[in-house]
C-alpha positions as CSV (number, residue, x, y, z in Angstrom):
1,X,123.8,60.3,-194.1
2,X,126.4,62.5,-192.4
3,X,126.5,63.7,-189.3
4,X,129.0,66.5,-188.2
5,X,130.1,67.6,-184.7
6,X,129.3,70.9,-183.7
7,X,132.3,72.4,-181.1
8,X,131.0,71.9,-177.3
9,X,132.4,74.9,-175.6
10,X,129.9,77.7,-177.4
11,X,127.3,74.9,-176.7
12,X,128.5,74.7,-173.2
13,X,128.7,78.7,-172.6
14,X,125.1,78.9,-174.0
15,X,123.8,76.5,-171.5
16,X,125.6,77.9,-168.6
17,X,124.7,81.2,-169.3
18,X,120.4,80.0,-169.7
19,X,121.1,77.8,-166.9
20,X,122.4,80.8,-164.4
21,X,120.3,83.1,-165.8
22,X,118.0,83.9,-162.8
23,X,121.4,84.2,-160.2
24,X,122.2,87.4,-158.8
25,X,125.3,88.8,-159.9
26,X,127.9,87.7,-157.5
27,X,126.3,84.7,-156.3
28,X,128.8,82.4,-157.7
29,X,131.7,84.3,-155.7
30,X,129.5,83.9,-152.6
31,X,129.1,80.3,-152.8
32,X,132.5,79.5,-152.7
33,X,133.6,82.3,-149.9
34,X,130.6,80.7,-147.7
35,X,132.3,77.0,-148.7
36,X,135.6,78.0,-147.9
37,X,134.7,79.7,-144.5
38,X,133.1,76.6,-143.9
39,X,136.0,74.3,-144.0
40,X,138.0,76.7,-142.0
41,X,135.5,77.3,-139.5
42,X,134.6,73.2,-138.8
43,X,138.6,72.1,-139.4
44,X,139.3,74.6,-136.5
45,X,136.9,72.7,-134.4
46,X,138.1,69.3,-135.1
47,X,141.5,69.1,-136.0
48,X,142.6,67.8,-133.3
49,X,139.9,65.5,-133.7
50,X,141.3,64.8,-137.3
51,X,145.0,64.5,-136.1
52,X,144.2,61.5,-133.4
53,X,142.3,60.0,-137.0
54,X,145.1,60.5,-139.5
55,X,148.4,60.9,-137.0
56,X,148.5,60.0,-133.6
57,X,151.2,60.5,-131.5
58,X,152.3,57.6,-131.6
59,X,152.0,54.6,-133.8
60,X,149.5,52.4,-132.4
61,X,148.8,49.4,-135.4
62,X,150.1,46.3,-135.9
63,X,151.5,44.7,-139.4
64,X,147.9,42.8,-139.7
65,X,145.8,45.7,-139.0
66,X,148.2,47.8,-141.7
67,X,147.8,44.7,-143.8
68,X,144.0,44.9,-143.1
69,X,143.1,48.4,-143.6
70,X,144.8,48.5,-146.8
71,X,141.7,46.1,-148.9
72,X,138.9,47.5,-146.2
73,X,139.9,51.1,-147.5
74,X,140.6,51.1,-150.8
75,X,137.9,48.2,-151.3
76,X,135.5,50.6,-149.8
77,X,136.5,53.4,-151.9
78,X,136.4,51.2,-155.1
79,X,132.8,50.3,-154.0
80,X,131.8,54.3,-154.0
81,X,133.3,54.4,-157.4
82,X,131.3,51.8,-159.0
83,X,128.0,52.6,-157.1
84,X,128.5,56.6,-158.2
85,X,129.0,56.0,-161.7
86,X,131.9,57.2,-161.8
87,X,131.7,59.0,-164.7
88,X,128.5,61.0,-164.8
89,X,126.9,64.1,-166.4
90,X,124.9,67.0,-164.9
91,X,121.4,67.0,-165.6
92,X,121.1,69.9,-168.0
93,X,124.4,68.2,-169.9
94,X,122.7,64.4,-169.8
95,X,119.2,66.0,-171.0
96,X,120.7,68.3,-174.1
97,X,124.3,67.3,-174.4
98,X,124.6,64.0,-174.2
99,X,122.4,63.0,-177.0
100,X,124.0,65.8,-179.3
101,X,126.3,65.9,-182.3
102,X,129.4,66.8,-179.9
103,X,132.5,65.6,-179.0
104,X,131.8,62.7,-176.6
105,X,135.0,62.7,-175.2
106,X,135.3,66.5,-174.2
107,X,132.1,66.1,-172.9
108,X,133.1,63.1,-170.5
109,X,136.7,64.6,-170.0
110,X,135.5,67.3,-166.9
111,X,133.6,64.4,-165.5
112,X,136.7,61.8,-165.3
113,X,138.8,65.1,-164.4
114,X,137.0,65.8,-161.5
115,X,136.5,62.3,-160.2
116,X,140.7,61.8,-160.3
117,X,141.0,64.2,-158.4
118,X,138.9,63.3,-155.8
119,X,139.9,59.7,-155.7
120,X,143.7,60.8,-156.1
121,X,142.4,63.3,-152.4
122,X,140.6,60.1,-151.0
123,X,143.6,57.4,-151.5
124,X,146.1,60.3,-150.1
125,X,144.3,60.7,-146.8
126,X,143.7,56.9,-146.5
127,X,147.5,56.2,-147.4
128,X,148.2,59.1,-144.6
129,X,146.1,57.6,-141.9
130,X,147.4,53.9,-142.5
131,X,150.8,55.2,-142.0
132,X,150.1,57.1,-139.3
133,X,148.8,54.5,-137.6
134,X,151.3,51.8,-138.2
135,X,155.0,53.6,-139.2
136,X,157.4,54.7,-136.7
137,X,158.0,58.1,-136.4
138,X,161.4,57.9,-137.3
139,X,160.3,57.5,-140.7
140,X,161.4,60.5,-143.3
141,X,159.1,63.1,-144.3
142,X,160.1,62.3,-147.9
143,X,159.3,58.5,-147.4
144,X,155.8,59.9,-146.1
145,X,155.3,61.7,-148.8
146,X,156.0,58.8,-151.4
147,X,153.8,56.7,-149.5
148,X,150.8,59.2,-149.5
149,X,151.7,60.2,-153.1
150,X,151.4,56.4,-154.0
151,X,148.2,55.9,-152.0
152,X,146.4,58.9,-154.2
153,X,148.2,57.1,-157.4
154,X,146.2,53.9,-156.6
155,X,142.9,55.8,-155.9
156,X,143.3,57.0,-159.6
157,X,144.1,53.0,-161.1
158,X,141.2,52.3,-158.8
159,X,139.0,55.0,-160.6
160,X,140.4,53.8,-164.0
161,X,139.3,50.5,-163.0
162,X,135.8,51.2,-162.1
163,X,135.8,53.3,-165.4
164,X,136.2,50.0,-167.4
165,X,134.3,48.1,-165.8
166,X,131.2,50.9,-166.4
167,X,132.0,50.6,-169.9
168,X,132.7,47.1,-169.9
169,X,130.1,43.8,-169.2
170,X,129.6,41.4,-167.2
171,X,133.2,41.1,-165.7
172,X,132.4,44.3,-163.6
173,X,130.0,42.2,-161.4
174,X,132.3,39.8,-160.7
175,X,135.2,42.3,-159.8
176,X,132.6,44.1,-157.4
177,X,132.5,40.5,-156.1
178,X,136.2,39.6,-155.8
179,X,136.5,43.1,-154.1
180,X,133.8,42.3,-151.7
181,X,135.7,39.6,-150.5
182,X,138.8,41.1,-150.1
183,X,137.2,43.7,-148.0
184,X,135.7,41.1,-146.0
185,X,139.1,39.2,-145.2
186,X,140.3,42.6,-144.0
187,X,137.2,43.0,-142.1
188,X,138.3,39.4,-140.2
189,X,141.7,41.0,-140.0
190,X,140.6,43.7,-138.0
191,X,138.7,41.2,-135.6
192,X,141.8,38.5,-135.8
193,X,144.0,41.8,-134.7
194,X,141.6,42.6,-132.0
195,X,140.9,39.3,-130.2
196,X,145.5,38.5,-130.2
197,X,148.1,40.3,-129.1
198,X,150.1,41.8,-132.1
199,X,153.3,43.7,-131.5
200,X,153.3,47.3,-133.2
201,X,154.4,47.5,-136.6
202,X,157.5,50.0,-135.6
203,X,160.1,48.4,-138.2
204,X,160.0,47.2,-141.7
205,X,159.0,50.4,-143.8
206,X,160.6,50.8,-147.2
207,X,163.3,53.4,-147.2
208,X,163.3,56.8,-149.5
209,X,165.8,55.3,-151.9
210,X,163.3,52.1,-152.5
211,X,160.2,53.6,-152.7
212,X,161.2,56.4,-155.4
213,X,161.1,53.7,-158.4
214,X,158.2,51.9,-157.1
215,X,156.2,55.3,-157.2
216,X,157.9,56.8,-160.3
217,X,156.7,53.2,-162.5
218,X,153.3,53.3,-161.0
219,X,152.8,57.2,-161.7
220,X,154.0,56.3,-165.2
221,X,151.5,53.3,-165.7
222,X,148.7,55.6,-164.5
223,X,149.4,58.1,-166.4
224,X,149.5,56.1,-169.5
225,X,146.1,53.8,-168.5
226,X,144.7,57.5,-167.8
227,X,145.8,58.7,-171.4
228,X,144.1,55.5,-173.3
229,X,140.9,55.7,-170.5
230,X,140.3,59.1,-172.0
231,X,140.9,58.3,-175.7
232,X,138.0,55.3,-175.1
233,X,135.8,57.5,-173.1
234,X,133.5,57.8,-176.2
235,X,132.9,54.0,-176.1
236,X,131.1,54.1,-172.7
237,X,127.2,53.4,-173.1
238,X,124.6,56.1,-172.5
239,X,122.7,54.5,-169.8
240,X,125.7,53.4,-168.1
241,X,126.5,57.3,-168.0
242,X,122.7,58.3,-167.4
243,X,122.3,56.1,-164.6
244,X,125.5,57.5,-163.0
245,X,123.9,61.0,-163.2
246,X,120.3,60.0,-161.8
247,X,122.9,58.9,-159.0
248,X,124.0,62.4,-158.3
249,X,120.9,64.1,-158.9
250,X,119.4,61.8,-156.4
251,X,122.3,62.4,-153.9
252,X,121.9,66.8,-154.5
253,X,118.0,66.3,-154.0
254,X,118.7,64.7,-151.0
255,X,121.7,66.7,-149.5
256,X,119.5,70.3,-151.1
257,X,116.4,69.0,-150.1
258,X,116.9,67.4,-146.9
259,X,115.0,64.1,-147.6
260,X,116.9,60.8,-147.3
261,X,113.8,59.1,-148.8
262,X,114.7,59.7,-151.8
263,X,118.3,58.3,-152.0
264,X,117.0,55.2,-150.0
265,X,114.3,54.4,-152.8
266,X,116.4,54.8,-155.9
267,X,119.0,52.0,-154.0
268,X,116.0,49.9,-153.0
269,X,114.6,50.1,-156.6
270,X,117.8,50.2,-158.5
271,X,118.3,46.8,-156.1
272,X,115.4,45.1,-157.2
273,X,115.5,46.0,-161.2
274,X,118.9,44.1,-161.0
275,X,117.3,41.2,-159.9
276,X,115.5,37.8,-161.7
277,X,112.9,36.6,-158.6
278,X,112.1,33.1,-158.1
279,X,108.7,31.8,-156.4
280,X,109.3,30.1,-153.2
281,X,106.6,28.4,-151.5
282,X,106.2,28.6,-147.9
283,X,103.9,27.0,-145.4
284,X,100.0,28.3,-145.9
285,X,99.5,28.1,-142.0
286,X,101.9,31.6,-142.0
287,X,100.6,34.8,-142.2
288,X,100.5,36.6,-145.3
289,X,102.8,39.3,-144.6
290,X,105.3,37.3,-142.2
291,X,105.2,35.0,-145.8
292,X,106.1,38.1,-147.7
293,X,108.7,39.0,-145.4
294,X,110.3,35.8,-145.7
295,X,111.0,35.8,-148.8
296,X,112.3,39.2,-148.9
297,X,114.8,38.2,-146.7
298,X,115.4,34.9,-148.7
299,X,116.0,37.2,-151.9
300,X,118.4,39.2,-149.6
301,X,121.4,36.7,-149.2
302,X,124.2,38.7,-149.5
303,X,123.1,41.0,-146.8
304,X,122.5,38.5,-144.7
305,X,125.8,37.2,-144.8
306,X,127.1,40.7,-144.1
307,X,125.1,40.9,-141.1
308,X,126.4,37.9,-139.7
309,X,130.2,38.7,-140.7
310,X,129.1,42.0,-138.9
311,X,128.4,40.6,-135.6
312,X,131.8,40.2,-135.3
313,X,132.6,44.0,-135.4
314,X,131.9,45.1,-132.0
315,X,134.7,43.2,-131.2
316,X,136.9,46.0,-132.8
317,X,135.7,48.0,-129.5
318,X,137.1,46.2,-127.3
319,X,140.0,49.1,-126.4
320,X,136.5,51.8,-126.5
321,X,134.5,52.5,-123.2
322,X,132.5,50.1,-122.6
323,X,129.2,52.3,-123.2
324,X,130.3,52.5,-127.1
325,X,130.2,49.1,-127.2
326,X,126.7,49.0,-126.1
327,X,125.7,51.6,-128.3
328,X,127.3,49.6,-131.4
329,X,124.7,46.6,-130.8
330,X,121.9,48.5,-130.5
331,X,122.9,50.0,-133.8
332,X,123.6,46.7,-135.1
333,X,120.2,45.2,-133.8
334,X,118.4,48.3,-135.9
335,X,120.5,47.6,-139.2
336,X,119.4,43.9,-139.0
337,X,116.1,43.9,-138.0
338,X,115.7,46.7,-141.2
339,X,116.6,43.9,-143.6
340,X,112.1,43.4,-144.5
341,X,111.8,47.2,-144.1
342,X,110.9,47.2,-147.5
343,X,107.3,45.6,-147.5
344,X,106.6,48.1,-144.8
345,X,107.8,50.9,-147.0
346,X,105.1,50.0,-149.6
347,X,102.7,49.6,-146.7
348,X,102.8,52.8,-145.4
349,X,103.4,54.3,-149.4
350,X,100.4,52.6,-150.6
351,X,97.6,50.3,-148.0
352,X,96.2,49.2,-151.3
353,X,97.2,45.4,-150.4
354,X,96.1,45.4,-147.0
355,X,93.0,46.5,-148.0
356,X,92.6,43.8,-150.6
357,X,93.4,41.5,-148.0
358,X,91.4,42.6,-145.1
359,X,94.0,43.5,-142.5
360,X,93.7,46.7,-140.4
361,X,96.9,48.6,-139.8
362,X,96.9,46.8,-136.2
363,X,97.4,43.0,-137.2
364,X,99.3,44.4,-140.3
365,X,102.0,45.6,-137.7
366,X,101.5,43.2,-135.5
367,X,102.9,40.4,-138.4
368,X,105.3,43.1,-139.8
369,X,106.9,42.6,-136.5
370,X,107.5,39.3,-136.6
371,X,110.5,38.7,-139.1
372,X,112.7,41.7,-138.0
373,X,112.1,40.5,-134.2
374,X,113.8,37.1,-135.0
375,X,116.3,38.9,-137.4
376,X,117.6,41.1,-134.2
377,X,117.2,38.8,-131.9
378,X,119.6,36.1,-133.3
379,X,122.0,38.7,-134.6
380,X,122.2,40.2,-130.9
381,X,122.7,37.0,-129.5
382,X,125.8,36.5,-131.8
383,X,127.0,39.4,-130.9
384,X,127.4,39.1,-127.6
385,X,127.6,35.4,-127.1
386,X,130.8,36.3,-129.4
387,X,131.9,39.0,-127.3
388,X,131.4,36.8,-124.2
389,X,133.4,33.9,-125.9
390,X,136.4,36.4,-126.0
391,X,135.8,37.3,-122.4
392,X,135.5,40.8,-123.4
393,X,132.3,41.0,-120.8
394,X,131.7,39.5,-117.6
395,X,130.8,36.4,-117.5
396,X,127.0,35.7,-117.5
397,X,124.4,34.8,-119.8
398,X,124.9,37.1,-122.8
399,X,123.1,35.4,-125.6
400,X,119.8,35.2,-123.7
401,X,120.5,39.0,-123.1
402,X,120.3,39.0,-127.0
403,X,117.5,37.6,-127.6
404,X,115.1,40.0,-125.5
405,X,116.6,42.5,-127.9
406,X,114.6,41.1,-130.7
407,X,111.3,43.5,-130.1
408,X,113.4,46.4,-129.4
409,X,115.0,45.9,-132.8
410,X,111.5,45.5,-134.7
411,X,110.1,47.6,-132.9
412,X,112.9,50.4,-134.3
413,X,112.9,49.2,-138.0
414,X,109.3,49.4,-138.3
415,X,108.7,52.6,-137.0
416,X,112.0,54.0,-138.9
417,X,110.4,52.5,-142.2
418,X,106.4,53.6,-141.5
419,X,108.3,57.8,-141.2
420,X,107.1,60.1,-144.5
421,X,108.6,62.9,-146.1
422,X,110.3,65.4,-143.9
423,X,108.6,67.9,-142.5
424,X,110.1,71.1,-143.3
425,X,106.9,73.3,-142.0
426,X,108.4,73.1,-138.3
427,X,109.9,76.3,-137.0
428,X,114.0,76.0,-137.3
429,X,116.3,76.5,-134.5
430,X,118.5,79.3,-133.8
431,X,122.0,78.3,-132.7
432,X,125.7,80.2,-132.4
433,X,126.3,78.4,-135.9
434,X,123.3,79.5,-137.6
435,X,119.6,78.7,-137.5
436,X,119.0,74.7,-138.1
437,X,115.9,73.1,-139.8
438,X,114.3,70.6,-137.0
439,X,112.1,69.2,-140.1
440,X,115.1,66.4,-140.5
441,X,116.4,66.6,-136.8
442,X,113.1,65.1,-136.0
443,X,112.7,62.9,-139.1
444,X,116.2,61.2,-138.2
445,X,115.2,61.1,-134.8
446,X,111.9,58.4,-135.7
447,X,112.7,54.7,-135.8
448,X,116.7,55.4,-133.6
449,X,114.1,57.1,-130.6
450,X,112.7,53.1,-129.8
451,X,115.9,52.0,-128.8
452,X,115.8,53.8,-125.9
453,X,114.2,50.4,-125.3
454,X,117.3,48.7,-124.9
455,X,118.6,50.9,-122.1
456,X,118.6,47.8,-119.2
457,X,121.1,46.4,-122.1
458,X,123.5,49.3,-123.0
459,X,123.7,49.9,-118.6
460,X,124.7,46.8,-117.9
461,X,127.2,46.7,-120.9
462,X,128.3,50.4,-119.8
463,X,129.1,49.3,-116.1
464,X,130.8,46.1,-117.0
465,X,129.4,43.9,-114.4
466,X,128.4,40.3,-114.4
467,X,125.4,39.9,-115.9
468,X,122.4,38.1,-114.0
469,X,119.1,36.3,-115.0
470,X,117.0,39.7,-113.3
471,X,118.7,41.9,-116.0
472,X,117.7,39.3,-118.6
473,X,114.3,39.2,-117.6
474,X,114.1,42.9,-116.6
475,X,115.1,43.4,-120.8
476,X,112.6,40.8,-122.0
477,X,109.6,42.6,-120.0
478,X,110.9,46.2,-121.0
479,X,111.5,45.0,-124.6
480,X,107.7,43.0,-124.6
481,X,106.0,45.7,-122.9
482,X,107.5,48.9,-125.3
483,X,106.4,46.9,-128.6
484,X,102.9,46.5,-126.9
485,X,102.7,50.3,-126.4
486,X,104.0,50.4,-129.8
487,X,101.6,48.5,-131.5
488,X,98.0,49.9,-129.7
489,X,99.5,53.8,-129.3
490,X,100.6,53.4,-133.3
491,X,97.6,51.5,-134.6
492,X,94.1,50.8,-134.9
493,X,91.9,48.1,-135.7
494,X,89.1,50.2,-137.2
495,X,91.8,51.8,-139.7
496,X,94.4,50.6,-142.4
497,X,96.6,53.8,-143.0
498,X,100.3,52.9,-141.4
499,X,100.8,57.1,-141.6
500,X,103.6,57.3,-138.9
501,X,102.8,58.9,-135.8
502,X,105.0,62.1,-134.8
């Protein structure tokens, strides 16, 4: 049997014109004036905003925070690259293309095209803002340009080597790894940088004449791993590539559609189908659901250890008014206790198991509480017992401060994790910008509102004074008394439904 390929642009015309078959005449043309009035219209607000990012006035970085930035960036950009595909399809070309007798490597090639460019865009402006940050500013234009023109080259090898490792096996997992950790040791650069004092990096930059080779044999080697990247694109499999575009749907649903929920469930279940679950068996005196919890979090290791390498971030605020710094561990006590959210997802999704087990939505709260209480509790107590340690607050008993922020962070997570599908029936808002939907104003607003809890906390942080037992125990009765509220004025003992009050 035979098979021949058909050519892909009459195939690709005919599909375009079905697929924009109901658009008004013009429409296309209008998208991109409103995108590019857009841009001009927000970069006039916040350039200046964007110059103190990218180019201060004056450099302001040391060689170890250059030295750091370079694996937290990059890493982080590699990281986008391998969780977004990179090399994905549209939905009408992964449906009808993608299984048909055409060129596989025409149809890949806008794909890859696109994503160069946007990682050659993303490494510019990183490269840009790390030298902004740490050259002098007697440094050429010409050596700026190099650098930021090598920066964008290394986006692409970075692209090229997410590419193969999409197309390749197991090694990709591993990379991810090794990447991991190097953005983690620039993480503890950062903090190393922030708790010493390092001179500013204001000597030592490569000249024009050095950096011209460097640049010209790097552009060459990309360009000549790009040419064999695209003559192999035909070996990538087709779930690799239909997983990346079930990625970007997801990410237009949400961005068209306005509903986070969607993006957060195809992470949480893409998460778990990667997994291979163990039993562990914990005491039977527990409660069933703080059990369950439990082992979520035991099945969650690596976050874990990213939450505690995170409580040494606020640190990296230390220069920041002091409110900032407040606001960054009531953050931080939200992101950790949300590590169980999960079971409270399915909960609220589906009371199925609670009724099978007899609980009413009141004592299934009232044990869902229990896990992400202790989880922000000992993470805020890290946090600022570490920030303490550095004498970057006055001196008093920060750690016990912590711990009364464990209901406050439960409290937050559970609530955040109980909120359902956006409501986009509420009456928008009119403003000098244009009329904005309050459906997910308010939906982001549920679960972030209950750490208005923490207030006593982020006051005494903000006014930098030395802390006292009365502030401690004024948080631990604010903090007990708000997840009280919580728990009767959110649940009932006669019902089971965990439907999110609004």
């Amino acid at each position: 049997m035979t098979t021949t390929t058909v050519p892909l642009a009459p195939v690709r015309r005919w599909i375009g014109r079905r697929q924009s078959a109901h658009r008004e005449r013009g429409a296309t043309a209008g998208n991109i004036y409103f995108a590019l009035l857009f841009v001009a219209i927000v970069g006039g607000m916040v350039h200046k905003q964007l110059a103190v990012v990218f180019w201060p006035h004056s450099p302001n970085a040391s060689r170890l925070v250059a030295a750091s930035l370079v694996p937290v960036l990059f890493g982080l950009l590699y990281l986008a690259l391998r969780r977004f595909g990179p090399l994905a399809l549209s939905r009408p070309a992964a449906s009808w293309l993608l299984p048909a007798p055409v060129s596989r490597r025409r149809l890949l090639l806008p794909s890859l095209r696109l994503t160069a460019i946007v990682a050659a865009i993303v490494g510019a402006l990183e490269g840009i803002a790390i030298v902004g940050h740490a050259a002098p500013r007697t440094l050429g234009g010409s050596s700026v340009a190099l650098l930021a023109s090598g920066a964008g080259l290394t986006g692409i090898a970075l692209l090229l080597v997410a590419l193969a490792a999409q197309a390749g096996g197991r090694w990709g997992n591993r990379l991810d790894a090794v990447v991991s950790l190097l953005l983690a040791a620039g993480l503890a650069g950062l903090v190393t940088d922030a708790t010493t004092d390092q001179p500013v990096a204001a000597s030592g930059w490569p000249t024009t004449t050095a950096l011209l080779p460097l640049v010209g044999a790097l552009a060459l080697v990309v360009g000549v791993l790009f040419a064999l990247s695209v003559r192999g694109l035909a070996r990538t499999p087709n779930e690799r590539i239909l997983e990346a575009a079930k990625t970007a749907g997801t990410l237009f649903d949400s961005a068209f559609g306005m509903e986070p929920s969607f993006l957060t469930d195809m992470v949480e279940r893409r998460y778990w189908a990667r997994r291979h679950l163990r039993s562990v068996r914990f005491p039977a005196r527990l409660p069933v659901l703080v059990t369950q919890d439990l082992l979520l979090v035991a099945r969650r290791r690596g976050r874990l250890l990213w939450l505690a390498l995170a409580a040494a971030l606020p640190v990296l605020l230390k220069d920041a008014p002091a409110w900032l710094t407040g606001v960054a561990i009531l953050i931080g006590i939200l992101l950790a206790a949300a590590t169980p959210a999960g079971n409270v997802k399915t909960d609220a999704g589906n009371p199925v198991l609670l009724r099978m087990l007899g609980l009413s939505s009141r004592q299934a709260i009232l044990q869902r509480l229990w896990v992400p209480g202790v989880l922000a509790a000992v993470w805020s107590a890290l946090a600022l017992g570490l920030l303490s340690a550095l004498n970057e607050l006055p001196p008093g008993p920060w750690w016990a401060l912590g711990l009364t922020l464990g209901p406050v962070g439960a409290v937050a997570a559970v609530r955040r994790a109980r909120v359902g599908f956006v409501r986009n029936e509420l009456l928008p808002l009119d403003t000098p910008m244009g009329t904005v939907s309050t459906g997910p104003l308010v939906n982001a607003a549920i679960g972030p509102d209950a750490l208005l809890l923490g207030l006593p906390v982020l006051v005494q942080i903000a006014q930098h004074h030395p802390l006292s037992w009365t502030t401690v125990l004024v948080q631990a009765v604010v903090g007990g008394v708000g997840a009280r509220a919580y728990l009767v004025g959110s649940t009932s003992p006669d019902r089971v439904e965990l439907n999110a009050p609004r």
